[in-house]
C-alpha positions as CSV (number, residue, x, y, z in Angstrom):
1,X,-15.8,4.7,-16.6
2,X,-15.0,7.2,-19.8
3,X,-16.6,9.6,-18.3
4,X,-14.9,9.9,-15.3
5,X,-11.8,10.9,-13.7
6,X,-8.5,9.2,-14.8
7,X,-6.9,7.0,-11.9
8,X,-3.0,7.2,-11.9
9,X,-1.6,4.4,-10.4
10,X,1.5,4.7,-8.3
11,X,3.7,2.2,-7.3
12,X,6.3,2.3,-4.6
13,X,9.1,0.0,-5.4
14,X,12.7,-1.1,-3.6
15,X,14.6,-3.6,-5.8
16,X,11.5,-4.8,-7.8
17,X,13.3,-5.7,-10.9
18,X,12.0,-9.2,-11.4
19,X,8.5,-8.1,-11.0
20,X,8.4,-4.1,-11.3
21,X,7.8,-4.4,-15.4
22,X,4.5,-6.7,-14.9
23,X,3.3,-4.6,-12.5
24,X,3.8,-1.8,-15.1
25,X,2.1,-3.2,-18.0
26,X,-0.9,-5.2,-16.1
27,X,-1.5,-1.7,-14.3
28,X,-1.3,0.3,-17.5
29,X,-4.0,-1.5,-19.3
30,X,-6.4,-1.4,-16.5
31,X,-9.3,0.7,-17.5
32,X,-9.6,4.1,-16.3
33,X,-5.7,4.5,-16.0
34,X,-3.6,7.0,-18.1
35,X,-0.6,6.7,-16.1
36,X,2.1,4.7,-14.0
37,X,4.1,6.2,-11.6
38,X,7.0,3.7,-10.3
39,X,9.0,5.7,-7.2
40,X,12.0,3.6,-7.0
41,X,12.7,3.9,-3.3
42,X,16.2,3.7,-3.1
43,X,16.8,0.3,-4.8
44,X,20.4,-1.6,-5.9
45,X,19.0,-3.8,-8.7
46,X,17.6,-2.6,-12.3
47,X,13.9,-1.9,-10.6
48,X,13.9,2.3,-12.1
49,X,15.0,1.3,-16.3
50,X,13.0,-1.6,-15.5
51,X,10.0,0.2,-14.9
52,X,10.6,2.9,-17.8
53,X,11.3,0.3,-20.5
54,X,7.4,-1.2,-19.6
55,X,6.3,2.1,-19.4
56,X,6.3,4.3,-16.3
57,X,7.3,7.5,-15.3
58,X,9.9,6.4,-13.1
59,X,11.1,9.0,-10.1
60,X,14.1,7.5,-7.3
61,X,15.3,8.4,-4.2
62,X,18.7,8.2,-3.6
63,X,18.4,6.1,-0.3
64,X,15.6,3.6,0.8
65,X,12.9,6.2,2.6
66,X,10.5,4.0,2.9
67,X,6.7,3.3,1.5
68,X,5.4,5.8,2.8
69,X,7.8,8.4,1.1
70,X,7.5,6.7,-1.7
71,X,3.9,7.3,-2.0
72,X,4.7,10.7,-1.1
73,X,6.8,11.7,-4.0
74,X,4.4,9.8,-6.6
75,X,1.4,11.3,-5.3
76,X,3.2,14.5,-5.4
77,X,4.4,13.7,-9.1
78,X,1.0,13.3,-10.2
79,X,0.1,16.3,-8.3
80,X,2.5,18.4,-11.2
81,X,1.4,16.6,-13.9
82,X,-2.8,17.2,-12.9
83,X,-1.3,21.2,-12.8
84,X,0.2,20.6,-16.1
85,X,-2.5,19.2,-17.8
86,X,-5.3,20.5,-16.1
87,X,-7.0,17.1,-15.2
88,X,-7.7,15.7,-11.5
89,X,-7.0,12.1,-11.4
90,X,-7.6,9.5,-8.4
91,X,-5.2,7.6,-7.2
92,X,-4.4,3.7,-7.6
93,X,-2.1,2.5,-5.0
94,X,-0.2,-0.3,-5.9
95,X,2.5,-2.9,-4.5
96,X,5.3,-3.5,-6.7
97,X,5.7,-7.3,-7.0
98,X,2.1,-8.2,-8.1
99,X,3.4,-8.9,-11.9
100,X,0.4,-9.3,-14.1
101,X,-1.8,-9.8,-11.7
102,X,-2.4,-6.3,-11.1
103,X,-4.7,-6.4,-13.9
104,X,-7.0,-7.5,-10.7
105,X,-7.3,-4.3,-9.4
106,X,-9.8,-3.8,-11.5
107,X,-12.7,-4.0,-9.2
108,X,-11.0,-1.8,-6.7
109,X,-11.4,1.2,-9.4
110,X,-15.1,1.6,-9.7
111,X,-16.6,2.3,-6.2
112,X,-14.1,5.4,-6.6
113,X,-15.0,6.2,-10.1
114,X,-18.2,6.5,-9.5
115,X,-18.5,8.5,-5.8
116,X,-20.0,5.6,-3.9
117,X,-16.9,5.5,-2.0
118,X,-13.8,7.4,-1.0
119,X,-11.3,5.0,-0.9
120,X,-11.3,1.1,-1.7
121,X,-9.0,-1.5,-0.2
122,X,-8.2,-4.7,-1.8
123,X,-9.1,-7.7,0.0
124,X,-6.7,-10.7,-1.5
125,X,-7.4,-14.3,-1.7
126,X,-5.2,-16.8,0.5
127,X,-1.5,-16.2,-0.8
128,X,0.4,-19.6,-1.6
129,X,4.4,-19.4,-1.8
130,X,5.8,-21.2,-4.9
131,X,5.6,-24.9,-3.4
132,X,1.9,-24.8,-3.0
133,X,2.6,-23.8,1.2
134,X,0.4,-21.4,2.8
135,X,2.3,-18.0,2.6
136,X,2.5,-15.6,5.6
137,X,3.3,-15.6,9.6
138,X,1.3,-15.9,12.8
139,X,-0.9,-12.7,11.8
140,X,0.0,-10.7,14.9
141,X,0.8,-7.6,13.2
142,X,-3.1,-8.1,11.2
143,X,-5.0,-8.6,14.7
144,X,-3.2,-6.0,15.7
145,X,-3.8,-2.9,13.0
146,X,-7.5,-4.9,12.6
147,X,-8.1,-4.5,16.5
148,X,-6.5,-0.4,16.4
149,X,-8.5,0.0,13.6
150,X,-11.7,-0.9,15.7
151,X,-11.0,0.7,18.8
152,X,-10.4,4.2,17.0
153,X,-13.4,4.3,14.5
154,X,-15.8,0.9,15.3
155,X,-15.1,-0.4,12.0
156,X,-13.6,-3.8,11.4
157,X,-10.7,-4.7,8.6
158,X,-10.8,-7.9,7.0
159,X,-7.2,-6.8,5.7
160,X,-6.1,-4.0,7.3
161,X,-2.3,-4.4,6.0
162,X,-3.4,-4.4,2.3
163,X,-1.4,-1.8,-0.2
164,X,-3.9,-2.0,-2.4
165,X,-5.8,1.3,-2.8
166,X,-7.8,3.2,-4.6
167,X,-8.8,6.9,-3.8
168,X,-9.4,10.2,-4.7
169,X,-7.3,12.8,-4.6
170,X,-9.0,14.6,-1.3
171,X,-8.8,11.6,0.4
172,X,-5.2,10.3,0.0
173,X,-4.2,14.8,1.1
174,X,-6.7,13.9,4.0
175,X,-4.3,11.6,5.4
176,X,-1.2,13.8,5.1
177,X,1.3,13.4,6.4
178,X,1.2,9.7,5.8
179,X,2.2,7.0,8.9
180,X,5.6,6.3,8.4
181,X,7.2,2.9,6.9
182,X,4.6,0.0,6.9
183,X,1.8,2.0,9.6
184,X,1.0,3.7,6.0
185,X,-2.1,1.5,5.8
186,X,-3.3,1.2,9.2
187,X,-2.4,4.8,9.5
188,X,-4.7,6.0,6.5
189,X,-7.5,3.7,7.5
190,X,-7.9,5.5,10.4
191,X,-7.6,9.1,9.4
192,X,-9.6,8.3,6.8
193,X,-12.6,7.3,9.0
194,X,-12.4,9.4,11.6
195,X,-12.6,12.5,9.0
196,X,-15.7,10.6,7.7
197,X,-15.2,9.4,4.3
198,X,-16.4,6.5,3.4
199,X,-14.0,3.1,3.0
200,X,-14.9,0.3,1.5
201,X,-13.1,-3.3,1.0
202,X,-13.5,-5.3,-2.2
203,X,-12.9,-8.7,-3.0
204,X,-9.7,-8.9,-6.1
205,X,-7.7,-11.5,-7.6
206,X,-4.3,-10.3,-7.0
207,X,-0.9,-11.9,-5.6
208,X,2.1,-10.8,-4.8
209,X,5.3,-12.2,-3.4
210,X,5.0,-14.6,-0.2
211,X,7.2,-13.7,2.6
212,X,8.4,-16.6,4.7
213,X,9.2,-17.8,8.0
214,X,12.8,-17.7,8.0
215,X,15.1,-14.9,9.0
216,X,14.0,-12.4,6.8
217,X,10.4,-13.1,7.1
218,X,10.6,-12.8,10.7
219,X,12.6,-9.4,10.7
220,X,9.9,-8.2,8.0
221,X,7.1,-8.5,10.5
222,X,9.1,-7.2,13.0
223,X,9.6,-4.2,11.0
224,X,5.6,-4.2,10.0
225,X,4.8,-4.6,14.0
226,X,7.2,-1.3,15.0
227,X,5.7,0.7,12.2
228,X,2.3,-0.6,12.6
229,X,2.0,0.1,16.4
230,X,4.0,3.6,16.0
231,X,1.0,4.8,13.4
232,X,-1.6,3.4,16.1
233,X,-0.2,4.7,19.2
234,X,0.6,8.2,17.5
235,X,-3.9,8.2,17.0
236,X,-4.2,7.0,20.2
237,X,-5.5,3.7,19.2
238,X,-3.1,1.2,20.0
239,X,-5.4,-1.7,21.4
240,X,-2.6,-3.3,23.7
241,X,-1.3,-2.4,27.2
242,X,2.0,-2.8,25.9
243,X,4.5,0.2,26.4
244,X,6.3,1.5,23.5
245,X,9.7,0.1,24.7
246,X,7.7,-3.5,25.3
247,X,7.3,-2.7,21.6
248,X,10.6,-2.3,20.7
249,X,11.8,-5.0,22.3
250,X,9.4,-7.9,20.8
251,X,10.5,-6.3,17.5
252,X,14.2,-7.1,18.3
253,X,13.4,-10.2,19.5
254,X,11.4,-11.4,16.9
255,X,14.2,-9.8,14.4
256,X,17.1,-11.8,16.4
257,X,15.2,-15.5,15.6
């Protein structure tokens, strides 16, 4: 991969500090990659000194914006320092809390590298939450960016929800704006393929934090299912009959449990 672009890897991050400064360093060493962007998206703990002290150029909004506009302002970051330098670098999109098992993104880098593909999407193994338990919900907000993904360009997600991208620079400014909040994947996925560049998902050893089924894991899907079905129904691909205020309201409801 020498002789090929550099990949800079931004990471959008909202009170990472546990995790932020593996995710740093596992990112940093991967090969390919000169820099590490950290937009700290508006966080209360110690996620943006964090982040420098491993290493990143660290950049913070003032208030949570969201991941979208957080990959916004590193993309854009990376943008100045390509003019700078006079380099074009891809792009490694990358969740906060994976720690140092971001060095798996590895695999996700070559495709990209080497033009047989546009963008790359990380397909993770079965997450696990501390106690050994299977991690995650009922997957209704995966069936349904996997089934919007389908109906607007015939090609089927294994993960549609992963953050775990690599890309050039053409393809991450083909899907400007970005869909807001968590639609950013589905979102891209879709603009992606419909401009015709080519997608491809890889298999990587990554893991990152396991959200549960309490309170807060229920109100976090909620939140993924608004933003999920907004980016959909804004392409004119969301799959179910549902209105946008039937939307809403299983959001709230699921929120309330």
């Amino acid at each position: 991969m020498s002789d090929s672009l550099p990949f800079a890897v931004v990471v959008p991050a909202h009170d990472e500090g546990e995790r932020v400064a593996g995710t740093v360093r596992a990112a940093a060493a991967l090969p390919g990659v000169d820099v590490v962007v950290v937009v700290d998206d508006g966080s209360e703990d110690a996620t943006a000194r964090v982040a420098e002290e491993a290493g990143a150029l660290v950049v913070r909004h003032a208030r949570n914006r969201g991941k979208a506009a957080a990959l916004e302002t590193g993309a854009e970051l990376v943008r100045a320092l390509d003019r700078r330098e006079g380099v074009r670098r891809h792009l490694l999109l990358l969740d906060a809390d994976l720690g140092a098992s971001a060095a798996g993104a590895a695999p996700l880098l070559g495709p990209v590298a080497s033009g047989a593909a546009d963008m790359t999407i990380g397909v993770l193994p079965a997450q696990t939450r501390d106690d050994g338990t299977s991690a995650g919900g009922l997957g209704f907000v995966v069936r349904l960016a996997r089934d919007g993904i389908r109906q607007a360009t015939g090609w089927e997600a294994r993960q549609p929800l992963s953050g775990q991208r690599a890309l050039t620079r053409e393809a991450f400014e083909a899907g400007l704006p970005l869909a807001s909040g968590f639609g950013v994947e589905a979102g891209l996925t879709v603009d992606l393929l419909r401009r015709g560049l080519r997608v491809r998902e890889v298999d990587v050893e990554l893991r990152h934090r396991a959200t549960g089924n309490d309170w807060r894991g229920q109100l976090h899907r909620a939140r993924q299912w608004r933003d999920v079905a907004r980016a959909l129904r804004e392409r004119g691909a969301f799959p179910l009959r549902d209105t946008v205020g039937d939307v809403a309201g299983r959001a709230r409801s699921l929120a309330r449990r």
